[in-house]
TIKOL-326181 format. One record per atom (N, C-alpha, C, O, CB): x, y negated, z; residue in one letter. Coordinates in steps of 0.1 Angstrom, whole numbers, plus 2048, in hexadecimal, padded with zeros to 3 digits. Glycine has a CB too. Layout:
<pts>
XYZa/...
</pts>
This chain:
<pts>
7B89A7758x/7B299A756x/7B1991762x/7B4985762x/7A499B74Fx/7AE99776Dx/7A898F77Ax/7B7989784x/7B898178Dx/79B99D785x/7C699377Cx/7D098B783x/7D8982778x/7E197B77Ex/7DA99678Cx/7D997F768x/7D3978763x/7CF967766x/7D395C763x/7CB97F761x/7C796B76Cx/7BA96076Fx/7C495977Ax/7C994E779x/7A8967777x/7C6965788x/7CB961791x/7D795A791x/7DA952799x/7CB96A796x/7DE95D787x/7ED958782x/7E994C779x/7F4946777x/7F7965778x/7E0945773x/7DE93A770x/7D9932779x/7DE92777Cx/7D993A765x/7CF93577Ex/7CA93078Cx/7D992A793x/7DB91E794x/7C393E796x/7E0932797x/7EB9307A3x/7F592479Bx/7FB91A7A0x/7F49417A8x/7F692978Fx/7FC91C784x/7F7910785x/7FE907783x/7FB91D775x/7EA90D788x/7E1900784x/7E08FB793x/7DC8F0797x/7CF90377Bx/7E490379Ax/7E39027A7x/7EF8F67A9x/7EF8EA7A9x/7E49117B0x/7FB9017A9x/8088FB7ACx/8088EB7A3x/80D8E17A7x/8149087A6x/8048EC79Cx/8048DF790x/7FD8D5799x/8038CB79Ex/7FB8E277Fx/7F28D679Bx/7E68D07A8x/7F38CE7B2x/7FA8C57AEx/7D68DD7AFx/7F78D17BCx/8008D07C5x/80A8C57C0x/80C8BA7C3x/8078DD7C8x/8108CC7B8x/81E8C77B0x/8178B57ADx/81D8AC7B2x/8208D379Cx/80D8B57A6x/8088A57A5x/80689C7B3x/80C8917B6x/7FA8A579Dx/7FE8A37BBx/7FB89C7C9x/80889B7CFx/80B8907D5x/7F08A47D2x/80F8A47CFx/81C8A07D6x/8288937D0x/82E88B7D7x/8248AD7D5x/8278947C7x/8318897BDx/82687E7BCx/82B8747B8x/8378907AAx/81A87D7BFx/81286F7BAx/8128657C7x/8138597C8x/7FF8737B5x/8118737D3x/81286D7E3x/8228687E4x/82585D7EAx/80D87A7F1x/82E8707DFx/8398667E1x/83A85C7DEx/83F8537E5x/8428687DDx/83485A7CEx/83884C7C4x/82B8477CCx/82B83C7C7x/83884C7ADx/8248477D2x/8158417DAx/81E8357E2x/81F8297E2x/80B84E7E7x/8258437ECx/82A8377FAx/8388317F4x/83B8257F7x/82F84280Dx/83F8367EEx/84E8327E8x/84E8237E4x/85781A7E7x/85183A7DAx/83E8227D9x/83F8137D9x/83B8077DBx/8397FE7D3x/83F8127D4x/83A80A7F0x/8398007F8x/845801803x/84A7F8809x/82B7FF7FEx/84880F802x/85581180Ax/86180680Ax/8637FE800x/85C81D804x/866806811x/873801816x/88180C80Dx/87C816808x/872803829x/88C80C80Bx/89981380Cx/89981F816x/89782B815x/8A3809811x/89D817821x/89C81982Ax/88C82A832x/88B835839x/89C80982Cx/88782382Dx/87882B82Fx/878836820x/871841820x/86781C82Ex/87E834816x/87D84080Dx/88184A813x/87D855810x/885840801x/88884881Ax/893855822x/88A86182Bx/88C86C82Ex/89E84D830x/87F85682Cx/87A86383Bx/86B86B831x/865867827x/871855851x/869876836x/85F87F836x/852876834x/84E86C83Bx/860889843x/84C87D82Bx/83E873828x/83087F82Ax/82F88B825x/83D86A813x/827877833x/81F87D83Ax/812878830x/81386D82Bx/82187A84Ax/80587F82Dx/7FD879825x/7F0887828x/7EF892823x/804876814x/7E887E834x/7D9886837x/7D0881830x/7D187482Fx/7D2886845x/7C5888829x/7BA881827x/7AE88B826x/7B3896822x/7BD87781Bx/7A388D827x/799898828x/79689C818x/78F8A6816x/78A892831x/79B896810x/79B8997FFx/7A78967FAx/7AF88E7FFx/7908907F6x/7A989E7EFx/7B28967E2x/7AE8A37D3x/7AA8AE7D1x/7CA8967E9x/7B48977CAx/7AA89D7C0x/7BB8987B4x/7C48917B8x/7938927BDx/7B989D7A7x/7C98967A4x/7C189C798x/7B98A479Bx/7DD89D7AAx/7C2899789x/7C189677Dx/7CD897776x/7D288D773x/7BC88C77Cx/7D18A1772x/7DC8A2768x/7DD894759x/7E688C755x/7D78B3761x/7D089A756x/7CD895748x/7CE88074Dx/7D4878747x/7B889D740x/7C787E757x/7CA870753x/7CF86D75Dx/7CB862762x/7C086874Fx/7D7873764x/7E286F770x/7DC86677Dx/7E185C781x/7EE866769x/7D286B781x/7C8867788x/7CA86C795x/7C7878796x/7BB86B781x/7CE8667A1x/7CD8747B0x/7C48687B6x/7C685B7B6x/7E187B7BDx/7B98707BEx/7B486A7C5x/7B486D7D2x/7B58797D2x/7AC8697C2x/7B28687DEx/7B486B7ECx/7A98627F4x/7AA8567F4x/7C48697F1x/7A086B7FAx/797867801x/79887080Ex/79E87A812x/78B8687F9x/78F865813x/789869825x/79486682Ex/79D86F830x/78487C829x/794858835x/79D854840x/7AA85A839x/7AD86483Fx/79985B84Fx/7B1856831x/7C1858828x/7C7850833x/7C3846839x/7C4850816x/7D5858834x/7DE84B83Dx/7EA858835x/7EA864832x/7DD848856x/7F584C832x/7FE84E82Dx/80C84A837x/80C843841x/7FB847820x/81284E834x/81F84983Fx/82E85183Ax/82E85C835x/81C851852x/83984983Cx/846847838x/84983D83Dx/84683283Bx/84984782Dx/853844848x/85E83E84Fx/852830859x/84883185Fx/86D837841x/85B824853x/84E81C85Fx/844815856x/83D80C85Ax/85580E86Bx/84481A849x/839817844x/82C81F844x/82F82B83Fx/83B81483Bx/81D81D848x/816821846x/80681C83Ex/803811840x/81782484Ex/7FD823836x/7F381D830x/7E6825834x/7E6831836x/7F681D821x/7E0820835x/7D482683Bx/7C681D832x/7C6811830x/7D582484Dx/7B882982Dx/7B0821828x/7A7830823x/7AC83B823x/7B781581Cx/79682981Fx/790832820x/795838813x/793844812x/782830822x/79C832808x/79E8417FBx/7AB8367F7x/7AD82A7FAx/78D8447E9x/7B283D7F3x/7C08397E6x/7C083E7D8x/7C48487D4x/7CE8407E9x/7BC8357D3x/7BE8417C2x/7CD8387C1x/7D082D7C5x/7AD83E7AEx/7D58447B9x/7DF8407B2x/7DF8437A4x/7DC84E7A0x/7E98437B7x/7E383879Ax/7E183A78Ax/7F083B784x/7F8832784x/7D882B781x/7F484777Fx/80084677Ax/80284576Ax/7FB84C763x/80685077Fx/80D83D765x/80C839755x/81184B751x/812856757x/81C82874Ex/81384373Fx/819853739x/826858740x/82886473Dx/81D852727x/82F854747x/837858746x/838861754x/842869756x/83F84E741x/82D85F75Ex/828867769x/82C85B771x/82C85F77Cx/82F87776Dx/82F84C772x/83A84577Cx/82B83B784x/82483477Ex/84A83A772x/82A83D792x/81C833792x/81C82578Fx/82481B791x/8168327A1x/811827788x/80B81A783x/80981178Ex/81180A794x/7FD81B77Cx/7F8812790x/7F680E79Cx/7EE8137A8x/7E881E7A6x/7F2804799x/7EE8107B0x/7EE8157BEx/7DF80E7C6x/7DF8037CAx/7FE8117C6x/7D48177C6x/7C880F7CBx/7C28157D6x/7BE8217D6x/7BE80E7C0x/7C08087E6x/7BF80E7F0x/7B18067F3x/7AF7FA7F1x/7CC80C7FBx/7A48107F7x/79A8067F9x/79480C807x/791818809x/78F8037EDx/794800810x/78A80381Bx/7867FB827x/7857EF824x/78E80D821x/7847FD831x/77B7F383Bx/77E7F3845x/7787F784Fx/76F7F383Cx/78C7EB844x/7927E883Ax/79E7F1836x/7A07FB83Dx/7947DD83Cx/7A67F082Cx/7B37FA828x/7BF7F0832x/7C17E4830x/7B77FC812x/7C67F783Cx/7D27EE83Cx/7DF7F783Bx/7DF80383Ax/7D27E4849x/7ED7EA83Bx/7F87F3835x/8007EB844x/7FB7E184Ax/7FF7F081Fx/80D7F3848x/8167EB852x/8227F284Fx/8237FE84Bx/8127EB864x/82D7E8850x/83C7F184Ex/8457E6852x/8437DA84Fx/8417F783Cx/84E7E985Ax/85D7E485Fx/8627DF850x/8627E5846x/8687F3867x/8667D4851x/86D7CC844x/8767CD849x/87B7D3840x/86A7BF83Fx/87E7CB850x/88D7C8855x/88D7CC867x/8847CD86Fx/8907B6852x/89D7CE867x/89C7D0879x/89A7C1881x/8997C088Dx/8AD7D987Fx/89B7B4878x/89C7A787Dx/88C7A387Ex/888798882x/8A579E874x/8867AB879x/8767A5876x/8717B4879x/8747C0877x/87279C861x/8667AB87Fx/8597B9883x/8517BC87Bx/8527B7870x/8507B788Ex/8477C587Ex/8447CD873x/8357C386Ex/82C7BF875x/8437DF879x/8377C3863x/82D7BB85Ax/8227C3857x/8247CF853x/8327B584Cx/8117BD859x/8077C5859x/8007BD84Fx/8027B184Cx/8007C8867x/7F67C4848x/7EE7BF840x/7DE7C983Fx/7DE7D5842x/7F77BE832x/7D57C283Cx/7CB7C383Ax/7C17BF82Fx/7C47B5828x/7C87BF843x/7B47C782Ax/7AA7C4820x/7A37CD81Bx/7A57D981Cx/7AF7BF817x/7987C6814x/7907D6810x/7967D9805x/78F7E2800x/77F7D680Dx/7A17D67FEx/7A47DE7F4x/7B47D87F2x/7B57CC7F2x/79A7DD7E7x/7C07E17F1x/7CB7DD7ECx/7CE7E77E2x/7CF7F37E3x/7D57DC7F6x/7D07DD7D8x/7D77DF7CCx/7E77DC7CAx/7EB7D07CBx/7D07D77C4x/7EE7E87C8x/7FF7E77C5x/8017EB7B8x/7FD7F67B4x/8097F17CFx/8077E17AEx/8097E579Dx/8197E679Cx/8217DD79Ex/8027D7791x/81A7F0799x/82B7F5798x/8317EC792x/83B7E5795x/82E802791x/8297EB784x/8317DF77Cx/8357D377Ex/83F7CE779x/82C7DD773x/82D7CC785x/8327BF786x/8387BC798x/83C7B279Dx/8257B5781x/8357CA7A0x/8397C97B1x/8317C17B5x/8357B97BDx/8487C27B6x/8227C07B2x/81A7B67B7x/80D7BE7C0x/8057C67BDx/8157AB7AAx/80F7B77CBx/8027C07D1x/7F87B67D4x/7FC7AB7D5x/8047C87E0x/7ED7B87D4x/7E07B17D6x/7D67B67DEx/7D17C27DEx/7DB7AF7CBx/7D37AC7E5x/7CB7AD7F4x/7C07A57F2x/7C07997F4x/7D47A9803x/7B37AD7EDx/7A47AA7EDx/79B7AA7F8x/79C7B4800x/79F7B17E4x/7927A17FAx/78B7A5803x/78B79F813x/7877AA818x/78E7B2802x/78D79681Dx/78D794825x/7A179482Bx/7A6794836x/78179C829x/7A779481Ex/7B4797821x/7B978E82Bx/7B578382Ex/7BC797815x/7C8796833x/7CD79183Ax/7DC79683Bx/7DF7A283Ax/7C6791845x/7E578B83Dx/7F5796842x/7FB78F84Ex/7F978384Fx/805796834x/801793854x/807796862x/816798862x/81B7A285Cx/8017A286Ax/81E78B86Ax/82E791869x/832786874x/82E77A875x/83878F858x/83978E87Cx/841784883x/83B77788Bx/84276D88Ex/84B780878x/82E77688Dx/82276B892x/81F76488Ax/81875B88Cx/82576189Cx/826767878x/81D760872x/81476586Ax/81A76E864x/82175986Ex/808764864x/7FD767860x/7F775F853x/7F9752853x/7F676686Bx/7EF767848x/7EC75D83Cx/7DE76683Bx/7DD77283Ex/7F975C82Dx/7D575D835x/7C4769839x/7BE75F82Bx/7C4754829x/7B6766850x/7B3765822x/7B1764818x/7A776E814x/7A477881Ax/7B9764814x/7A4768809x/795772802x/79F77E7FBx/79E78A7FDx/7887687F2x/7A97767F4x/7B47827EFx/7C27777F0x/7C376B7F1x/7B07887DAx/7CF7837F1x/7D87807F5x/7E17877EAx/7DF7937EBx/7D8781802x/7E97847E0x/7F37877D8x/8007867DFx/80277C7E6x/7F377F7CDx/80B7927DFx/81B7907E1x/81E79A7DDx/81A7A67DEx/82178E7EEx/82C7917D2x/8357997CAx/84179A7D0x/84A7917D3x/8367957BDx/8417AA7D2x/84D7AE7D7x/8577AC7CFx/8607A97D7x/84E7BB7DBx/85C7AB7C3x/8657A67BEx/86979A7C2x/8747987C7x/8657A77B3x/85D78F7C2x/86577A7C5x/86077B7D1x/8627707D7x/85F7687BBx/8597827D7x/85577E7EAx/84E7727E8x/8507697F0x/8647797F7x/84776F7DEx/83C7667DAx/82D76D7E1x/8287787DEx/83C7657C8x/8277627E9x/81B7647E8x/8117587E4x/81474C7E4x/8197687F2x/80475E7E0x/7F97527DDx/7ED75A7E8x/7EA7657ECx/7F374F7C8x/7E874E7E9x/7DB7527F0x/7CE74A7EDx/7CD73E7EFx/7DC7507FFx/7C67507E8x/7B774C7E5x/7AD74C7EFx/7AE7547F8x/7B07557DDx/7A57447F0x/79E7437FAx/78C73F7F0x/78973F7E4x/7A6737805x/78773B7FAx/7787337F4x/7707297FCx/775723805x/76D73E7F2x/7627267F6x/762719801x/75D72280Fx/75D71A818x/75470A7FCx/75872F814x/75273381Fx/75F73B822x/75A74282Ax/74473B81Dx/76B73E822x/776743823x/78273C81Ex/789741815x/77474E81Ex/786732823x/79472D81Ex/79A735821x/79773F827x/79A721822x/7AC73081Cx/7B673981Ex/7BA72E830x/7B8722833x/7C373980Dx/7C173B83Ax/7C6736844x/7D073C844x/7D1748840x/7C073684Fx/7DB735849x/7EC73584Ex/7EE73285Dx/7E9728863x/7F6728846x/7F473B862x/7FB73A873x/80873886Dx/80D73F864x/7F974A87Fx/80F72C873x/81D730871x/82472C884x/823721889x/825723862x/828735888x/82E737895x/83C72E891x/843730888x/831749899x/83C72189Fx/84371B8A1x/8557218A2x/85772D8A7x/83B7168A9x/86171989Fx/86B71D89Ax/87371D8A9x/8727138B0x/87071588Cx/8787288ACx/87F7308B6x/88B7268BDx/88C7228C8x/88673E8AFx/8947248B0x/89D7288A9x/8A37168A7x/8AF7168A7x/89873289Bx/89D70A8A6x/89A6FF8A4x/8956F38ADx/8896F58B0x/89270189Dx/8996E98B2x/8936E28B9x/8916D48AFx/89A6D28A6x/8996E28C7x/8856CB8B2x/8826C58AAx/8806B98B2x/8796BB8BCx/8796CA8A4x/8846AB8B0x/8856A08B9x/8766A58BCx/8726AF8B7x/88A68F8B4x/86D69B8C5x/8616998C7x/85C68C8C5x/8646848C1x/85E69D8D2x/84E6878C9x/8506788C9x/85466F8D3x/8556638D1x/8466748C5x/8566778E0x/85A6708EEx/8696718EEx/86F66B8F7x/8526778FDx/8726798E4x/87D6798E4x/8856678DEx/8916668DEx/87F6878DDx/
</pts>
């Protein structure tokens, strides 16, 4: 009876593993780059807890996630996956959670910030609540919440009356522009 036990144990085990491992790929995969699928994915956190039945993994205590030059860091990540096991959506909350990754070798690496980012598989839309902010290349967009869909490279930004939305846009390199003494 008691190896039995042990042999279902080590089954429910492996299954536990088996989920946290495949939930943390499809986790970082869908903010990854191409490019960044390729490399070894690193994922500490002082907890994780994974739910068979409602496809639930959760990851707490200082989580930092990493692949290739993307990385996420925040106090917990739950990820929710539909029926078919494929993630739903992807929920980072902390104080704040931020994400940074190399978009291209022509553009530096884009940072973002907030107390909570939300990534929904389905529509490629991530959402940045909370004191949000993103960072690229000297330019900058800050907001109460900040929407961008990785599919149209659309963003919106919300703001309020004690927090508007602010834009840095770093003057053009690249361009010269008469002046008015010209």
């Amino acid at each position: 009876m008691h190896q039995i036990l042990n042999s279902t144990s080590r089954s429910t085990f492996l299954k536990q593993v088996t989920g946290f491992t495949a939930v943390a790929i499809l986790s970082v995969s869908a903010f990854a780059l191409p490019s960044d699928r390729n490399q070894p994915i690193s994922l500490v956190a002082d907890k994780a807890t994974y739910n068979d039945k409602t496809g639930i993994t959760t990851y707490t205590g200082n989580v930092v996630i990493e692949q290739g030059t993307m990385k996420l860091q925040a106090d917990s990540i739950v990820a929710q996956l539909n029926s078919k096991r494929e993630i739903q959506t992807i929920t980072a909350n902390g104080r704040p959670s931020k994400f940074q990754q190399q978009i291209s070798a022509e553009k530096g690496v884009a940072r973002g910030e907030a107390q909570k980012i939300i990534y929904n598989a389905d529509s490629g839309i991530i959402t940045l609540t909370g004191n949000a902010y993103l960072f690229q290349d000297g330019a900058s967009i800050r907001g109460n919440s900040l929407k961008y869909s990785m599919n149209k490279g659309d963003i919106e930004a919300q703001g309020s009356s004690s927090n508007r939305v602010q834009l840095i846009i770093p003057p053009s390199s690249s361009k010269s522009f008469p002046g008015a003494r010209d």
